[in-house]
MIDRENFI-498034 format. One line per 8 residues: their letters; for each residue z, x, y of N, C-alpha, C. Coordinates in steps of 0.2 Angstrom, whole numbers. Atoms other than C-alpha are relative to their C-alpha. Layout:
# MIDRENFI-498034
A> Z,X,Y,Z,X,Y,Z,X,Y  ...
***
This chain:
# MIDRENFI-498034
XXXXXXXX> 0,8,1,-99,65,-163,-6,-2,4  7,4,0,-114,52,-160,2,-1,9  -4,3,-7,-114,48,-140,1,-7,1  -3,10,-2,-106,30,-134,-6,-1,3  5,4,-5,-120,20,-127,3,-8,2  0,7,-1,-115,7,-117,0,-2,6  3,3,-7,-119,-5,-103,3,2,8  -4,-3,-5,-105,-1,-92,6,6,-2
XXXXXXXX> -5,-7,1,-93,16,-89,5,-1,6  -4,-2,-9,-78,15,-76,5,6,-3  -3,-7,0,-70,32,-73,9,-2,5  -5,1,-2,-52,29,-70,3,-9,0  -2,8,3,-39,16,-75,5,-2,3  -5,7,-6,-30,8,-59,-1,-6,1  0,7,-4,-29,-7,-51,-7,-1,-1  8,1,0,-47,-6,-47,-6,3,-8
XXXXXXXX> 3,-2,5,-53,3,-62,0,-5,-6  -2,6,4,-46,-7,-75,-2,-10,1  3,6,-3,-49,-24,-64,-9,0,-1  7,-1,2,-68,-20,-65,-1,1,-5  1,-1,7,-67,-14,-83,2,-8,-3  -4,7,4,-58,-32,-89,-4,-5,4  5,5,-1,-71,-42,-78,-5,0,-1  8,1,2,-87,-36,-83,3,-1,-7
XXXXXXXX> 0,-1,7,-78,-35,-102,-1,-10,0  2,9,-1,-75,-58,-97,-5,-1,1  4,2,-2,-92,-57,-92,-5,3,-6  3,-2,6,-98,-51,-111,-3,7,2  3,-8,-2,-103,-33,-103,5,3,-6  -5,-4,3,-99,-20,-116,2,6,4  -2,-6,-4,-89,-8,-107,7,6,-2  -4,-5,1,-79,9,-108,5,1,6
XXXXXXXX> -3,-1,-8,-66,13,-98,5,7,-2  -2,-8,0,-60,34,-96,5,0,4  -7,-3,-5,-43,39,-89,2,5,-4  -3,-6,1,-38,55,-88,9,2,-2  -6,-1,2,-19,53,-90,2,-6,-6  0,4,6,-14,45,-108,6,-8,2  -1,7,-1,-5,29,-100,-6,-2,6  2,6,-2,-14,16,-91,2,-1,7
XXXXXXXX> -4,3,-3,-13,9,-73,1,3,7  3,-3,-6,-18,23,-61,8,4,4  -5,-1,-5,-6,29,-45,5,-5,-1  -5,2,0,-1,14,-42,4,-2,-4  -5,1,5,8,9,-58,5,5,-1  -3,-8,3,13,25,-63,4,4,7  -3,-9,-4,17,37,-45,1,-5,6  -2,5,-6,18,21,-32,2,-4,1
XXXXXXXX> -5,5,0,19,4,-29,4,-3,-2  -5,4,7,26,-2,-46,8,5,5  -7,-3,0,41,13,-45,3,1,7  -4,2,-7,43,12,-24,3,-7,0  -3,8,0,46,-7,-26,8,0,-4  -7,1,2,60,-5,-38,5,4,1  -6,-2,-1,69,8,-31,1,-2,9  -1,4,-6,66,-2,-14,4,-5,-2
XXXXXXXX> -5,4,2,76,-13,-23,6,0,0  -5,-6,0,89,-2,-28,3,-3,7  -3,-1,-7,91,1,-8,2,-6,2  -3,5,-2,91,-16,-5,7,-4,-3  -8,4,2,104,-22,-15,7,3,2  -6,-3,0,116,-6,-11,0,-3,7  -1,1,-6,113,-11,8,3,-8,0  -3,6,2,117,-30,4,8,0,-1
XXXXXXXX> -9,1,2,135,-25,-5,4,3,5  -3,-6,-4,137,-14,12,2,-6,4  -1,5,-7,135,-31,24,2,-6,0  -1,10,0,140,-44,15,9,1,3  -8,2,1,161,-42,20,-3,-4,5  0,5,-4,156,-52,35,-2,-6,-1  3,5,5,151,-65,23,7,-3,-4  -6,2,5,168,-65,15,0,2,-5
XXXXXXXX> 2,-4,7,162,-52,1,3,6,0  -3,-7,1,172,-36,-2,-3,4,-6  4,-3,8,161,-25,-15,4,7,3  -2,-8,-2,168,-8,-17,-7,4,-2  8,-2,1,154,5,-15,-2,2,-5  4,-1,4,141,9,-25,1,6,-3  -1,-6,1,142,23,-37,-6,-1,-2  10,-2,4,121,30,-39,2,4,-6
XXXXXXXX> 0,-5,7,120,36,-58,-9,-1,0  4,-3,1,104,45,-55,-6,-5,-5  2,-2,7,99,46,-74,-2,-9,0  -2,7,2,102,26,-76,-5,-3,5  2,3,-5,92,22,-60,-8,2,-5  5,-3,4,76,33,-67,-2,-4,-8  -2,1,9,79,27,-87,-6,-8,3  0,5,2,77,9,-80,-8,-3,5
XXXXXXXX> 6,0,-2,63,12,-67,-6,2,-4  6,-3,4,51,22,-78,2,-7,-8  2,7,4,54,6,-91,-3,-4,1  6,6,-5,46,-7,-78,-6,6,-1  9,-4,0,31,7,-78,-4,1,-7  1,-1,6,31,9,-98,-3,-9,-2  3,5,1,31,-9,-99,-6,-4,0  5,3,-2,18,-16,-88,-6,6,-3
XXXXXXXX> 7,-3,4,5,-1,-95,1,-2,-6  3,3,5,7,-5,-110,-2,-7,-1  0,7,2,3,-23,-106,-7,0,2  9,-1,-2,-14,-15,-97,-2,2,-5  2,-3,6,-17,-6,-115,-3,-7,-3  2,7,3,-14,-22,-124,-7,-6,4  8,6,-6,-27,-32,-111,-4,2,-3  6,-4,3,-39,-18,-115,-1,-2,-6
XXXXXXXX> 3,-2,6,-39,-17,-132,-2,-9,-4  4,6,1,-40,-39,-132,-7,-1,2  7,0,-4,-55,-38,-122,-4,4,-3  4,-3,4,-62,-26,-134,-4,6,5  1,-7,-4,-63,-12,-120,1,5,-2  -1,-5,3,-65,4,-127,2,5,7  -4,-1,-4,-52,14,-119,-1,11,-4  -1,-8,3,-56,36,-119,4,2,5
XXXXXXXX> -6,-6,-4,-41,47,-113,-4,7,0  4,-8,-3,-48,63,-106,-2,0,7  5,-1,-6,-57,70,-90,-6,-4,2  5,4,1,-72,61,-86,-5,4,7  3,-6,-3,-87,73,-79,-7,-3,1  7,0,1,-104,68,-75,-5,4,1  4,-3,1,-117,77,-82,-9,-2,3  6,0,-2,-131,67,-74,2,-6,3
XXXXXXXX> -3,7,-3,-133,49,-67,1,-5,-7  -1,5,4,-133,42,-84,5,1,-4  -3,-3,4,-124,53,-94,9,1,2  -4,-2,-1,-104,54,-93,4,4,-5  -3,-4,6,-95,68,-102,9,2,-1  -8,0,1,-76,67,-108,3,5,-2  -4,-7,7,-63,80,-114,4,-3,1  -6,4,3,-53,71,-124,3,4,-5
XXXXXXXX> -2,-4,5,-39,79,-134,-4,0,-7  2,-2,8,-49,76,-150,-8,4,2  5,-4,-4,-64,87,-140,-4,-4,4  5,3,-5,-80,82,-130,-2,-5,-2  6,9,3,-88,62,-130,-2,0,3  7,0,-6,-105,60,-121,0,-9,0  1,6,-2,-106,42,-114,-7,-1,3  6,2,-6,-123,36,-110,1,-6,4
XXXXXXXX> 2,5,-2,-123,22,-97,-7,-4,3  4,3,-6,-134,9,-87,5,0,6  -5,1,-5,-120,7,-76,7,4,1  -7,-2,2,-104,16,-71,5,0,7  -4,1,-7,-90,13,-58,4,5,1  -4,-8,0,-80,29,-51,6,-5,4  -8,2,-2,-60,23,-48,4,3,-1  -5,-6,1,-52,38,-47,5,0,3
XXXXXXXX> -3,0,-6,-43,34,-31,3,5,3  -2,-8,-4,-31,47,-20,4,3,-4  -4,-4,0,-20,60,-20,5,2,5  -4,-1,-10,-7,64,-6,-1,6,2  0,-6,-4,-11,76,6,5,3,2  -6,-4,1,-2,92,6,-4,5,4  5,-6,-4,-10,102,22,5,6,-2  -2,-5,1,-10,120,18,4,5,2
XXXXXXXX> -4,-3,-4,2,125,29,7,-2,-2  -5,4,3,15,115,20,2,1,-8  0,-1,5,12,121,3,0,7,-1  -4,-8,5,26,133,-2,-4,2,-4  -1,1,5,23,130,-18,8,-2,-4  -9,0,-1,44,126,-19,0,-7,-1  0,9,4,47,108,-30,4,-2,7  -4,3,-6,59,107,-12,-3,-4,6
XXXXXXXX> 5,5,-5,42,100,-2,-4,-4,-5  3,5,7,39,86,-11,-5,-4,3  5,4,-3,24,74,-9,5,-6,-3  1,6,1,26,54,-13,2,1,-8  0,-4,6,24,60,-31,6,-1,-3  -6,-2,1,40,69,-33,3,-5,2  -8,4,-3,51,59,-22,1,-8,-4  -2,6,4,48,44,-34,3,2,-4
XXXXXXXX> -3,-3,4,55,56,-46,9,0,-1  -5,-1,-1,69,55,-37,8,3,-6  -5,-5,4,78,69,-44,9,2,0  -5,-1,-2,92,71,-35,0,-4,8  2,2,-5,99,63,-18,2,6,7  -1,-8,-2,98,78,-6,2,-3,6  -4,1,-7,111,80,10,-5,-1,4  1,1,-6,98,81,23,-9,1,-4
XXXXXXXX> 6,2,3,79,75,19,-3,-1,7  4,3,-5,65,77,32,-5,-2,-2  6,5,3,50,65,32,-5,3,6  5,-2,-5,34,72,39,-3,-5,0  2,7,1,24,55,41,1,-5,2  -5,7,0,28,39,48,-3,-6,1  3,4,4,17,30,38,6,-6,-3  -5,4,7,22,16,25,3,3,-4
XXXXXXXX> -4,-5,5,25,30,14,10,3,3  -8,-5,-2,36,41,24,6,-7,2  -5,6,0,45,23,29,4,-4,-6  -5,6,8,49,13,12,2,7,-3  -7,-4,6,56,31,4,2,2,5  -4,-1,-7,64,36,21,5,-6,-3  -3,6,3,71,18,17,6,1,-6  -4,0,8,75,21,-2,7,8,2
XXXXXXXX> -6,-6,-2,84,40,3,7,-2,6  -6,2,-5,95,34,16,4,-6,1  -4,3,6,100,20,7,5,4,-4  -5,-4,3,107,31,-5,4,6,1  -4,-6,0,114,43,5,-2,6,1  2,-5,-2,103,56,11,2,-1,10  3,0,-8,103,61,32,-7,2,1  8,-3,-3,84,58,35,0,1,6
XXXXXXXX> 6,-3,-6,73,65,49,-6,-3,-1  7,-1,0,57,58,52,-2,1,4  5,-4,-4,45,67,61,-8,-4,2  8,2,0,28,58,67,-3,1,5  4,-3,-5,14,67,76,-2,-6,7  4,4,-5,8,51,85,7,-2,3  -5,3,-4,16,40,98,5,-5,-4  -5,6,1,23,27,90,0,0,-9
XXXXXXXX> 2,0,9,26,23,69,-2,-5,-1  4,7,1,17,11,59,-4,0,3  7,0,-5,0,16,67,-3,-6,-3  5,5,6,-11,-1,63,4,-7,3  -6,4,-1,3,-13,66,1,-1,6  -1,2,-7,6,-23,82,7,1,2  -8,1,-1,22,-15,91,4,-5,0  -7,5,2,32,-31,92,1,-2,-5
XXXXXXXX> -2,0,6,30,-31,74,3,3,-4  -6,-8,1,36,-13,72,5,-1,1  -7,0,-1,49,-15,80,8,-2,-3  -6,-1,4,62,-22,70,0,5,-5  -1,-6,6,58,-11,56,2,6,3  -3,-8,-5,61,7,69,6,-4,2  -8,1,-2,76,-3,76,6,1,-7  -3,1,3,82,-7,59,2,9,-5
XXXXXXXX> 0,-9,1,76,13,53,5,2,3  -5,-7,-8,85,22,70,8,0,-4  -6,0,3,101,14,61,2,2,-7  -1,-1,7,99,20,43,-2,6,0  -1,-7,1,91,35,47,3,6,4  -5,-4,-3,101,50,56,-5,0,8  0,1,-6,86,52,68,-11,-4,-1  8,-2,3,67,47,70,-4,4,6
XXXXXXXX> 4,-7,-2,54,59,79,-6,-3,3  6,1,-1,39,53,88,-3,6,6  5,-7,-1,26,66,96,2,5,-1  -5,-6,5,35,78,84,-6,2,-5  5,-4,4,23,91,78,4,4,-2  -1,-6,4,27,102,64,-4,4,-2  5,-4,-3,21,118,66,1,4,-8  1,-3,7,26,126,49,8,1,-3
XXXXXXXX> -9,0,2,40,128,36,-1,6,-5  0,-7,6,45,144,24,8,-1,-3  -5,3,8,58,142,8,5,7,5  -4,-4,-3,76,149,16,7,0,-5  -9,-2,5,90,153,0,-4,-7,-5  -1,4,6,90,136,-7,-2,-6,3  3,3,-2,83,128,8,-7,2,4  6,1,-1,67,121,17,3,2,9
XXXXXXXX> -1,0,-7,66,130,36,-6,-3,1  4,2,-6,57,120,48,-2,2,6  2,-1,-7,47,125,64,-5,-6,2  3,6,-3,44,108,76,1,0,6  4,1,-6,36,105,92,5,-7,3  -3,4,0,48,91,100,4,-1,7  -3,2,-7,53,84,118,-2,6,4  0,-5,-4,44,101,125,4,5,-4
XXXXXXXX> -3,-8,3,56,112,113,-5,2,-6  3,-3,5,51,121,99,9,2,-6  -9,0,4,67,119,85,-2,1,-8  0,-4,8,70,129,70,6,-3,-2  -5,4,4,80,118,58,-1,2,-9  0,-1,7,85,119,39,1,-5,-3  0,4,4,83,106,26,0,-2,-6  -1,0,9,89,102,7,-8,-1,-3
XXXXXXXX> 7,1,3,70,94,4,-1,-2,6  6,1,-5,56,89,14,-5,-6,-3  4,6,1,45,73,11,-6,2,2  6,2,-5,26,75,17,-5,-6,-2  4,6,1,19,60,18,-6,-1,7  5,-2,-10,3,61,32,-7,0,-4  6,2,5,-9,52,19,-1,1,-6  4,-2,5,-21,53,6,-7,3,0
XXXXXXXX> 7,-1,-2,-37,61,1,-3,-1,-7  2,2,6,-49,55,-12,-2,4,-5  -1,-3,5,-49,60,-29,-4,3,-4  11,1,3,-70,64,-33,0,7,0  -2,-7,3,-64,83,-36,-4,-1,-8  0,-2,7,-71,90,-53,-3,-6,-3  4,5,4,-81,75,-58,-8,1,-1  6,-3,1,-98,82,-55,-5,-4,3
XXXXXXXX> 6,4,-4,-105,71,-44,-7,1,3  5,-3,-3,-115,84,-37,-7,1,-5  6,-1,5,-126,81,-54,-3,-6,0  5,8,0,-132,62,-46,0,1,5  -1,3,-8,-136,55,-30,6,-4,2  -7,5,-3,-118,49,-26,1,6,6  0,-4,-6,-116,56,-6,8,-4,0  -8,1,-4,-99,58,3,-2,3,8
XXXXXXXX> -2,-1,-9,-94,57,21,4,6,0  -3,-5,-2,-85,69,30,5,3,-2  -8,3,0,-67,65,24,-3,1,-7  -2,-2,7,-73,67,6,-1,-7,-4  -1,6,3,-73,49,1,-8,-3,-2  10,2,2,-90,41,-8,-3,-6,4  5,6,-3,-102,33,3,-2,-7,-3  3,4,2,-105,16,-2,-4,-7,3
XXXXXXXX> 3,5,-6,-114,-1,4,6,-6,-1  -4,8,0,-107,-18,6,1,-3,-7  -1,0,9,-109,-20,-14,4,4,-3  -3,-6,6,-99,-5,-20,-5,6,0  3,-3,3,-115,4,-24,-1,6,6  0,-4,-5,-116,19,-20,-8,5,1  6,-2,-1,-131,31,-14,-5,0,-8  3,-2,7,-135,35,-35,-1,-7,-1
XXXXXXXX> 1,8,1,-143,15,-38,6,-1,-9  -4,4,9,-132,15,-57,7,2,3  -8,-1,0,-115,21,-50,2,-1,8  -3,5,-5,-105,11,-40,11,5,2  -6,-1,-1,-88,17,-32,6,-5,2  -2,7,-2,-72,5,-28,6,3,3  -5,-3,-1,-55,9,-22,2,3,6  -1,-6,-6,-47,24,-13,-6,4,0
XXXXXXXX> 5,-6,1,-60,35,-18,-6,-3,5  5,1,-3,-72,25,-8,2,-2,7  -3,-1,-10,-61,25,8,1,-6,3  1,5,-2,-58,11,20,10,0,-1  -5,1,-2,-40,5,20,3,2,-10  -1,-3,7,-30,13,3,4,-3,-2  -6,6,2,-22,-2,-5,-3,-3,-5  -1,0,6,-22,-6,-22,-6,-7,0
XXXXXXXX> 5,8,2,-27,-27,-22,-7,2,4  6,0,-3,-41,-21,-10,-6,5,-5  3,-4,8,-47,-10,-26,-3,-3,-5  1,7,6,-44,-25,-37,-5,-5,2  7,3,-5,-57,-34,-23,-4,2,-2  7,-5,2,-69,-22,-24,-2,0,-7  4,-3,5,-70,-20,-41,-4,-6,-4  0,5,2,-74,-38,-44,-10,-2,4
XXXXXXXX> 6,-2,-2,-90,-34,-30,-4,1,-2  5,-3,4,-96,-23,-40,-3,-1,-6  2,2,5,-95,-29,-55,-4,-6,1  3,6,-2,-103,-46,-49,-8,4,2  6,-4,-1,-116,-35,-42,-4,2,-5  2,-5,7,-120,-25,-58,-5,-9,-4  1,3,4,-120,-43,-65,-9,-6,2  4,3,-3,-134,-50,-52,2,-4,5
XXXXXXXX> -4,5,-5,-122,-61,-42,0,3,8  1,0,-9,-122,-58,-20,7,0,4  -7,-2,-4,-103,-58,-16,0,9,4  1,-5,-3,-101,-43,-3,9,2,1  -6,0,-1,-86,-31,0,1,-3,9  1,5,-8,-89,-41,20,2,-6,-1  -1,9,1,-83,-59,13,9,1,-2  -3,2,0,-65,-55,11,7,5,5
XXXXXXXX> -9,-1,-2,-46,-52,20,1,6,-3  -6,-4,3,-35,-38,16,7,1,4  -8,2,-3,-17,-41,19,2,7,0  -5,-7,-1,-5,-24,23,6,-2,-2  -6,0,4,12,-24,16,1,5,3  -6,-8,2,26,-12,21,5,-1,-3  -6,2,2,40,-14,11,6,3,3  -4,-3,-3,52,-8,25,6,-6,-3
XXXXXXXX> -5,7,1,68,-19,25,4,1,8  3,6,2,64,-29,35,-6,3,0  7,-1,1,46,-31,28,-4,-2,7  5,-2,-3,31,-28,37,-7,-4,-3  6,3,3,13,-39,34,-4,-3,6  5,4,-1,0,-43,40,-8,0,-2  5,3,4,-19,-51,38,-6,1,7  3,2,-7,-33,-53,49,-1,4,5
XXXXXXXX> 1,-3,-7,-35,-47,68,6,0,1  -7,-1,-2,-21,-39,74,-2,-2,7  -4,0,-6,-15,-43,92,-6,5,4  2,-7,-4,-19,-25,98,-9,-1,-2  6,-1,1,-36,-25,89,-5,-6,4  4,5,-6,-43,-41,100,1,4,6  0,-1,-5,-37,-34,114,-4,9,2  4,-4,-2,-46,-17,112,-6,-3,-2
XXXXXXXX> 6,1,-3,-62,-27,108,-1,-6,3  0,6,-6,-60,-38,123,-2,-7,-1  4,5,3,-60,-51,113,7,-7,3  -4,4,-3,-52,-67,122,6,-4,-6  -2,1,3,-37,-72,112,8,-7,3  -7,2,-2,-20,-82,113,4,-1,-7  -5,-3,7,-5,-78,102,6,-6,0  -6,4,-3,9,-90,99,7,7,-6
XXXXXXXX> -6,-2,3,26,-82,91,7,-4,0  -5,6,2,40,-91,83,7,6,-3  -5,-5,1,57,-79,82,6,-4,-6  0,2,3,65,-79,68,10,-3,-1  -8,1,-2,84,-82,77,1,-7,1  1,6,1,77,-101,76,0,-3,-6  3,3,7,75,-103,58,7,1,-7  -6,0,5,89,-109,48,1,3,-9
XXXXXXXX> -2,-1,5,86,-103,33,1,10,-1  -1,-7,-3,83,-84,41,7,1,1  -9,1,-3,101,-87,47,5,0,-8  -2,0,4,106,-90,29,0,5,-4  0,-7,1,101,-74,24,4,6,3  -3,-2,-5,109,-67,39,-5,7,1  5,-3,-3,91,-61,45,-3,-2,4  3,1,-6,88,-68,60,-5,6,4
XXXXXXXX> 4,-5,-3,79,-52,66,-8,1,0  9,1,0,61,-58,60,-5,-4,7  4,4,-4,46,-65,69,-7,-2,-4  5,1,1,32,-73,65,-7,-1,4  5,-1,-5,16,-71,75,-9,-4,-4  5,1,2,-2,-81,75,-3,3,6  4,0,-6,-18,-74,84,-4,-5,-3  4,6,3,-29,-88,87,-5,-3,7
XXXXXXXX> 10,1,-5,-47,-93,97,2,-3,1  -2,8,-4,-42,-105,111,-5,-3,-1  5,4,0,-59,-111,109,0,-4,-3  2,-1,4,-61,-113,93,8,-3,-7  -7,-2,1,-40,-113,88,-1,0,-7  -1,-6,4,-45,-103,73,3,4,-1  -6,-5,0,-32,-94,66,-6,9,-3  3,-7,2,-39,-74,66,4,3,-3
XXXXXXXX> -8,-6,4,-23,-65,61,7,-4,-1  -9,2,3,-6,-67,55,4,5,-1  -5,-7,1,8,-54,57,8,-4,-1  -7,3,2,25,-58,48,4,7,1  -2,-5,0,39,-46,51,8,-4,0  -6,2,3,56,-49,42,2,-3,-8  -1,-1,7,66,-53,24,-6,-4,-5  5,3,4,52,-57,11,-8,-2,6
XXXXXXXX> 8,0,-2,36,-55,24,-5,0,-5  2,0,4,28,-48,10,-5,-7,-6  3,7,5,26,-65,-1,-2,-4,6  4,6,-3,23,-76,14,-8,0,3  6,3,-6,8,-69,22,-6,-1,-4  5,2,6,-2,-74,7,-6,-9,4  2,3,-3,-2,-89,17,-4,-2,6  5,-3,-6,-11,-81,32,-5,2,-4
XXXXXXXX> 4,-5,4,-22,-72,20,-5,-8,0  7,7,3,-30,-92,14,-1,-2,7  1,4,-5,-27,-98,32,-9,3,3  5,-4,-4,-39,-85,38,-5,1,-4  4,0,4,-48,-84,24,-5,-7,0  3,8,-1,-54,-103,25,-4,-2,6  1,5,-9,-56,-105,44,6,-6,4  -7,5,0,-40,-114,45,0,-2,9
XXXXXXXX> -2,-2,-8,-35,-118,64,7,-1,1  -8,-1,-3,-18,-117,72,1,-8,-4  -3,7,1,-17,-137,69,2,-1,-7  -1,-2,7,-21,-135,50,6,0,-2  -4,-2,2,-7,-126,49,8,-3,3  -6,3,0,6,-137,59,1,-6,-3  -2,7,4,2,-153,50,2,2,-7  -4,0,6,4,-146,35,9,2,-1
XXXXXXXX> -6,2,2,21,-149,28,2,5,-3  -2,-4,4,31,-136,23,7,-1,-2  -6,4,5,47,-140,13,6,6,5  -7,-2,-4,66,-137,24,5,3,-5  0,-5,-5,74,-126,24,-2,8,-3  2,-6,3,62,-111,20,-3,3,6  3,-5,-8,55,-96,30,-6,0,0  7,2,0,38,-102,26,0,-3,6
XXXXXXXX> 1,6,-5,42,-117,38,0,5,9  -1,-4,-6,42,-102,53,-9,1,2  8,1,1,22,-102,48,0,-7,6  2,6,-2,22,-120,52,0,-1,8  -3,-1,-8,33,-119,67,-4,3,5  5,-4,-7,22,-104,77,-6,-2,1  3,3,1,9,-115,73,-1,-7,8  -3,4,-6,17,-130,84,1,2,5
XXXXXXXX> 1,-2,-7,22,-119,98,-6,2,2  4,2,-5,5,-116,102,-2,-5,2  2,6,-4,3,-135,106,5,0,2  -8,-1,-5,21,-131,114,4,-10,-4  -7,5,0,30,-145,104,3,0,-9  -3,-1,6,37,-135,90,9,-3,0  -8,1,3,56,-142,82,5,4,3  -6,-1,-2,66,-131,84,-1,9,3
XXXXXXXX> 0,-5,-4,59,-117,99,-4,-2,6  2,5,-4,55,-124,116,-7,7,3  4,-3,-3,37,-120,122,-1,-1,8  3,1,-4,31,-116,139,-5,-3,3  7,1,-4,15,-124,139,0,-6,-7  1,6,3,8,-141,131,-7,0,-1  8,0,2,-10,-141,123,-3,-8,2  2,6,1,-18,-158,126,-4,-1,-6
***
């Protein structure tokens, strides 16, 4: 066949791949876009957030029909039909790709299934079931993203050590489920398993879980963990496992002992590593760091001046919308335009329950760069509409510049975190300052209005939390 010539080339069709491909196509760019697996939509659609979200649902609803008697609701318990749970999960996955196919194919994206190799910096080479297509570009985006990390000391080979992968698979809910990890991963499916009925273990080498995150934000989540999972594990090194009948033997490092345990499956979740395997990079000038992920500048672009990198693959914080950022960089870049990946926010989401979010300067991160700060916090055992959910257990937190009372950060922690810190995201994104956000009005009785509130305890005369101090 004749090779494709066309302006731009993105390798890989995630959040970031896809998003860069559909906005340089709005921007009359003709462009290509290669994915190796014959649906659409990368990890996260396919092996992550999409399928963790809905079976985080799942969990939340069985745990809902567990607490509501003291509500005056009697459910009898849930019975899990697998097959049904699966059926209706990989539906939500079928659907929303084929709603990225359909985009593609209106934007007039031409869409090649296969491997994607480059041959040189201009040339990309496909193997597509109908054989090889040579793609010449001017420009081309690499959006391959991660993979989970499976240290080799860990890999039986034994479908019973599952990565992230698998356990979306959820095959079965196995007696006793250890979690190596105590990341976001190892936590929201630690969550989704012990919901349904597994005795988790999690194990996490460092001191505390949810590295990144301000402990007083943690904390309700490990509190709400300690009670759903059998135990959690902090300076808990695992030292190696080997396949025992029908189970996973563990050897772990743990309060000074050394404990040889057995378990139905095994979880490892202890990250990711980028995807830039077998692409042929080593046939441009595209360079990588230490860690494997592609060098790039503030634009995307990376050492090769025609190929530009975006996403996991190019390292930095591994979260999807911050891919979808990026790939808009780049693509603006390619088109002549000056926006930097340096001009925007990236929010974190843990989907524990209760959720996890935050935006901006954490807490901890002023105070290791001895940066003068003042934090107000607004609990969430004052917030009426928290109480009506019967989660009182959240908090709200602002860091914010006394000079200047510029909101820097925003951490939420409690039911639907997730959706509200969107509003920390513009505060901080704009320049906002604490005042900003106490005059604006937020409509009663919602958990928004906890924004507003932690807002007004910095001048010390929020409604309904008494402050210790009075701002003139």
């Amino acid at each position: 066949m004749e090779p494709i010539s066309t302006e731009l080339v993105v390798v890989g069709a995630g959040p970031g791949g896809y998003a860069a491909a559909f906005y340089a196509a709005d921007h009359g760019r003709q462009v290509v876009l290669v994915e190796r697996e014959q649906r659409l939509g990368g990890v996260c659609l396919n092996r992550g957030c999409i399928p963790s979200k809905a079976l985080l649902n799942v969990a939340h609803t069985v745990k809902v029909s567990r607490e509501a008697e003291h509500w005056g609701l009697k459910f009898q318990p849930p019975e899990v039909d697998l097959e049904r749970m699966r059926a209706w999960k990989d539906g939500i996955l079928a659907k929303l790709a084929n709603g990225v196919a359909q985009l593609a194919r209106r934007r007039k994206v031409e869409v090649l299934h296969g491997r994607g190799y480059f041959e040189d910096s201009q040339t990309l080479r496909v193997e597509t079931p109908e054989g090889q297509r040579f793609v010449k570009f001017q420009h081309a985006i690499v959006a391959t993203g991660s993979l989970p990390a499976m240290p080799r000391a860990f890999d039986l080979g034994n479908p019973r050590v599952m990565t992230s992968t698998e356990a979306l698979e959820i095959e079965e809910v196995p007696p006793t489920l250890l979690i190596i990890g105590g990341g976001y991963i190892g936590m929201e499916l630690g969550t989704v398993y012990a919901t349904l009925g597994s005795e988790v273990v999690l194990a996490e080498a460092a001191p505390s879980i949810l590295a990144g995150s301000d402990p007083d934000l943690a904390r309700p989540v490990v509190n709400s963990a300690k009670k759903n999972f059998r135990e959690i594990r902090v300076n808990a090194k695992v030292l190696g496992m080997a396949t025992r009948g029908s189970r996973i033997q563990v050897e772990m490092e743990f309060n000074g002992e050394r404990l040889v345990e057995q378990y139905d499956r095994v979880l490892v979740a202890v990250g990711r590593t980028p995807n830039c395997e077998d692409l042929g990079l080593e046939n441009t000038k595209v360079t990588r760091d230490e860690k494997g992920f592609i060098e790039t500048d503030e634009f995307q672009r990376t050492t090769d001046p025609a190929i530009y990198a975006i996403g996991d693959v190019a390292g930095g914080v591994l979260l999807a919308h911050k891919a979808t950022r990026e790939a808009r960089v780049a693509v603006e870049h390619i088109l002549g335009e000056t926006s930097t990946a340096d001009d925007f926010i990236i929010p974190a989401v843990v989907f524990t329950d209760p959720e996890l979010a935050w935006c901006g300067l954490t807490e901890a991160e002023a105070r290791q760069k001895g940066l003068k700060v003042e934090v107000a916090k607004f609990p969430w055992s004052a917030s009426g509409r928290a109480l009506t959910f019967d989660r009182p257990d959240g908090l709200t937190k602002l860091v914010i510049d006394p000079e200047t009372e510029r909101i820097l950060g925003v951490g939420i922690v409690g039911h639907g975190a997730g959706e509200l810190i969107s509003e920390g995201v513009l505060a901080v994104e704009m320049g906002a300052t604490a005042m900003d956000l106490a005059l604006s009005v937020h409509p009663h009785p919602t958990l928004s209005e906890t924004i507003m509130e932690c807002a007004e305890l910095f001048y010390g005369y929020a409604t309904h939390a008494l402050s210790r101090k009075h701002r003139e």
